[in-house]
Each structure stands twice: as structure tokens, then as C-alpha cells.
C-alpha positions in Angstrom: 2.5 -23.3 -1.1 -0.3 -23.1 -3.4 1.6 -24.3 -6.4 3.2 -27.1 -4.0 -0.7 -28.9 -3.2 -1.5 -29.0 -7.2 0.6 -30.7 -10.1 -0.6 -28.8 -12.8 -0.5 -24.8 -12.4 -3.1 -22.7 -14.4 -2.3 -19.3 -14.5 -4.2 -16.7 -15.7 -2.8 -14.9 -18.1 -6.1 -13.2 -20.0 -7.3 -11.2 -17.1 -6.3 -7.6 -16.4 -4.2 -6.2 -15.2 -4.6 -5.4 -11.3 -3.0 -3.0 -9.6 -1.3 -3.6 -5.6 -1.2 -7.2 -6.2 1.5 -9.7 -6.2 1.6 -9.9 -10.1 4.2 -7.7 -9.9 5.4 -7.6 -6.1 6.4 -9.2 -3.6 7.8 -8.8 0.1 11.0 -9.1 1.7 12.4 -9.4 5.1 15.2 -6.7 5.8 17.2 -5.6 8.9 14.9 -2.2 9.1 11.5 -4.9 8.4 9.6 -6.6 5.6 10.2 -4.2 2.2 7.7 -4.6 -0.3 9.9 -4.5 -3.8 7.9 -3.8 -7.0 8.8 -4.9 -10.7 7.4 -1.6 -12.6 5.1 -1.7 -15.6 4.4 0.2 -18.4 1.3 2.0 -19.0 -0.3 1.6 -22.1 -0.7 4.4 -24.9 -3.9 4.8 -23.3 -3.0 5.3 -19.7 -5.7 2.6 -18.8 -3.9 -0.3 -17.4 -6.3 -2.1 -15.4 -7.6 -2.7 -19.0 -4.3 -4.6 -20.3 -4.6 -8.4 -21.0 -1.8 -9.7 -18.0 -0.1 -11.4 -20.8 0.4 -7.6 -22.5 1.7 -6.4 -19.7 4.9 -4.6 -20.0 7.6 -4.5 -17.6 9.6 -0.9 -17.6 13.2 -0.1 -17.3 12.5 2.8 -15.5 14.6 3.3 -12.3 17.1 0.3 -12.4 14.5 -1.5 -10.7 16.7 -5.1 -11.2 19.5 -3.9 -9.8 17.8 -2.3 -7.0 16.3 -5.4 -6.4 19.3 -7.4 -6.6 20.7 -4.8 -4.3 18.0 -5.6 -1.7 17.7 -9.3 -1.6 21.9 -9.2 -1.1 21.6 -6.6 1.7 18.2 -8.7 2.8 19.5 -12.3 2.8 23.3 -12.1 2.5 23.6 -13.1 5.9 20.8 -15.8 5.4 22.4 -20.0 5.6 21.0 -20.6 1.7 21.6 -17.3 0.2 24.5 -17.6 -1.1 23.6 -21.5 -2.5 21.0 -19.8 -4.3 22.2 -16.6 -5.6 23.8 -17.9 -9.2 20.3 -19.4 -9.9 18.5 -16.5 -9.5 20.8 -13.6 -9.9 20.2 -14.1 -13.7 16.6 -12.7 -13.4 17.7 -9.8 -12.5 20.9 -9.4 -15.1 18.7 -10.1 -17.9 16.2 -7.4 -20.2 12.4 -9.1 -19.3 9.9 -7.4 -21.9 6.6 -8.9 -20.4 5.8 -9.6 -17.0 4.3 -12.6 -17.5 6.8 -14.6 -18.6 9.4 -12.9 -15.7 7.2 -14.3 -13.1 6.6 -17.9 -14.9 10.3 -18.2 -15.7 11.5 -17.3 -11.8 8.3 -19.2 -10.4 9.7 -22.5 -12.5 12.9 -21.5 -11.3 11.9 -21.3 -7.5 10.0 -24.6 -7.3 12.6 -26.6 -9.0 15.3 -25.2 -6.7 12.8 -25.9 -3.2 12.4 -29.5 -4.8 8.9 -29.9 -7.2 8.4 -29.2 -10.3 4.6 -28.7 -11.5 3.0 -28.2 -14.9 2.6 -24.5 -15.2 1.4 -23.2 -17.8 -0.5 -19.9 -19.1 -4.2 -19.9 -20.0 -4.9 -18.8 -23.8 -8.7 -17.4 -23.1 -10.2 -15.9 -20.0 -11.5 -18.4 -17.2 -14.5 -17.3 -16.1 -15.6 -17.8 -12.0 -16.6 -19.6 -9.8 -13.7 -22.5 -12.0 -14.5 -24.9 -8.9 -17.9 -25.3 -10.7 -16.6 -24.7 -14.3 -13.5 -26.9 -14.7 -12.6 -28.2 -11.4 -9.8 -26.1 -10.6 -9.3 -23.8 -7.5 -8.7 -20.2 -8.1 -6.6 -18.3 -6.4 -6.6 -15.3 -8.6 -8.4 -13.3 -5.5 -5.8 -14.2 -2.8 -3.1 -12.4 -4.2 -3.9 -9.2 -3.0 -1.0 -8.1 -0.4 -3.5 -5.5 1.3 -6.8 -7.2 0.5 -5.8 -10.6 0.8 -9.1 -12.8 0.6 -9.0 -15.5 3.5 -7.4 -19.3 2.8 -8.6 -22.1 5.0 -6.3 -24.6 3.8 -3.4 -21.8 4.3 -1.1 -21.9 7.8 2.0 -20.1 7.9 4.2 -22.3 10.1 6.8 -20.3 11.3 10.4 -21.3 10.3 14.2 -19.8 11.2 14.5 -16.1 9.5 17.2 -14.1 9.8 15.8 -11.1 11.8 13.7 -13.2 14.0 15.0 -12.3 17.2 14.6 -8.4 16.0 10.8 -8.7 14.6 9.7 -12.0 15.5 8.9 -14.6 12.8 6.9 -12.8 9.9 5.0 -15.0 8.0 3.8 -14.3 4.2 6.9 -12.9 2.6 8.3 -14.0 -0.6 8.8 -18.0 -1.1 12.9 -16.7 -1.4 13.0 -15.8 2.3 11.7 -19.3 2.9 14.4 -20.7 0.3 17.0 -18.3 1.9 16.6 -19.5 5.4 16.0 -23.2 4.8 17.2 -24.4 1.7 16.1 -27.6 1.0 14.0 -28.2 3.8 11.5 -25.3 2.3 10.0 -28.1 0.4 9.0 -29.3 5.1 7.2 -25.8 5.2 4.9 -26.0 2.0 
């Protein structure tokens, strides 16, 4: 939604690294409830990554994470009305070796927006933006909000329920992944942003 209200996209890619955020996660719906599916990262030679630049960061191979992944969001969304619409555009992301997780979650984020039906400037940053970048350069940062257990509030953020799969089993549960949105309503997700 956030990348929806703004035609150019900054994102932050001097930073470190943060653990338990949504740099590297995301959740899903499933028939057993949301699932929370990471993409793992190395740690540096020095064990210390919450002191790795975001655009160093490493994605690991360990654990067959993308077809695990893949596994889930079939078993998750199978049944959905979009799902299978969807699934040659995104199944690539998780056939293909991604080195750094930067450029995994810029290539499926340009991916996801131009399948919902927008297609904003996104783009990395090449030095560190320092806060509050409302005063600085006019932008609004988000880089706070992306914290699954911390998440810091969003007044101009309502999650307007829409049809999910297991709705009737858990009720509608807002703040998954943008592809359970995409899933369920195809091209009316663009309606819901």
C-alpha cells in the first residue's frame, strides 16, 4: 500500500541490517493460520550482522528455503481464484540462485506492483539517509514500520478487509503478504491499496 500512495520508491539500501523484520520475511495465510516464511541470510565472517550494509546482505542456501517457500504459497494459495493466474510470474523467484537480498526483494517487489497494476520508480539509495527525511528531503520513511512484532503505528494505514481463502475458518486477517491480496483478488488488489 505504501509503495501504491508514492511514484517514486526510495529504499534504503545503506542501513543495517535488522533482524525480525520484513527485509527478509513475510506472512502467509495457510489452512493451519498465518505462517511467517523467512528468506535466510548469511552471517558475515564476523558473526555481526546487524553491522552488514542491507545492500551486503547475503541470502543463504541453507535449507532449501525456495522450494520450501514455493511449497507453502502452493499449499497456501492453490485453492485461491488468482493463484494460479499468478504463479508463472512469480514462481521464477523461487527457481532462480539470488546472491543478495536486496536485489530479491526489489526484483519481486517490481514484479508484484506491475502484476496488481502500478508501476513506481523504485530505486536503491547509494548513501545512508539520515532521520527524521520528512525534514531532510521530503520523503516519508517507513524504514520503522516494517517491524512484524514491533510494528510502529500508521495513520494513513487501514486494512480493509477483502475475500481470503480461510476466512470463514479465522476470520479476515489483515497484514499478510501483498500475494494473499494478489491471490484472492487479482486485479482488483490495485481497489484495496
Amino acid at each position: 500500500q505504501k509503495a501504491y500512495r508514492h511514484q517514486s520508491v526510495c529504499i534504503e539500501a545503506c542501513d543495517h541490517f535488522v533482524k525480525q523484520t520484513y527485509r527478509n520475511r513475510c506472512i502467509i495465510a495457510t489452512a493451519n493460520g498465518t505462517q511467517s516464511l523467512s528468506v535466510p541470510v548469511e552471517k558475515p565472517d564476523d558473526g555481526r550482522l546487524d553491522k552488514t550494509i542491507m545492500r551486503d546482505v547475503r541470502i543463504s542456501d541453507h535449507g532449501d528455503w525456495r522450494r520450501i517457500h514455493w511449497s507453502a504459497l502452493c499449499a497456501a494459495y492453490g485453492e485461491s481464484p488468482f493463484f494460479e493466474y499468478y504463479a508463472d510470474d512469480l514462481h521464477p523467484f523461487f527457481e532462480k540462485t539470488w546472491h543478495y537480498l536486496l536485489d530479491f526483494n526489489t526484483a519481486i517487489t517490481q514484479t508484484i506492483c506491475t502484476l496488481i497494476g502500478f508501476q513506481p520508480d523504485i530505486h536503491a539509495t547509494t548513501q545512508y539517509l539520515s532521520t527524521p527525511l520528512d525534514d531532510c528531503f521530503g520523503l516519508k520513511d517507513y524504514r520503522e514500520v516494517i517491524r512484524p512484532k514491533h510494528p510502529l503505528p500508521d495513520p494513513d494505514f487501514t486494512s480493509r478487509p477483502y475475500y481470503q481463502v480461510y476466512a470463514q475458518r479465522f476470520g479476515f486477517q489483515p497484514n499478510l503478504s501483498i500475494l494473499d491480496l494478489l491471490f484472492n483478488m487479482g486485479n482488483e488488489a490495485i481497489l484495496y491499496l
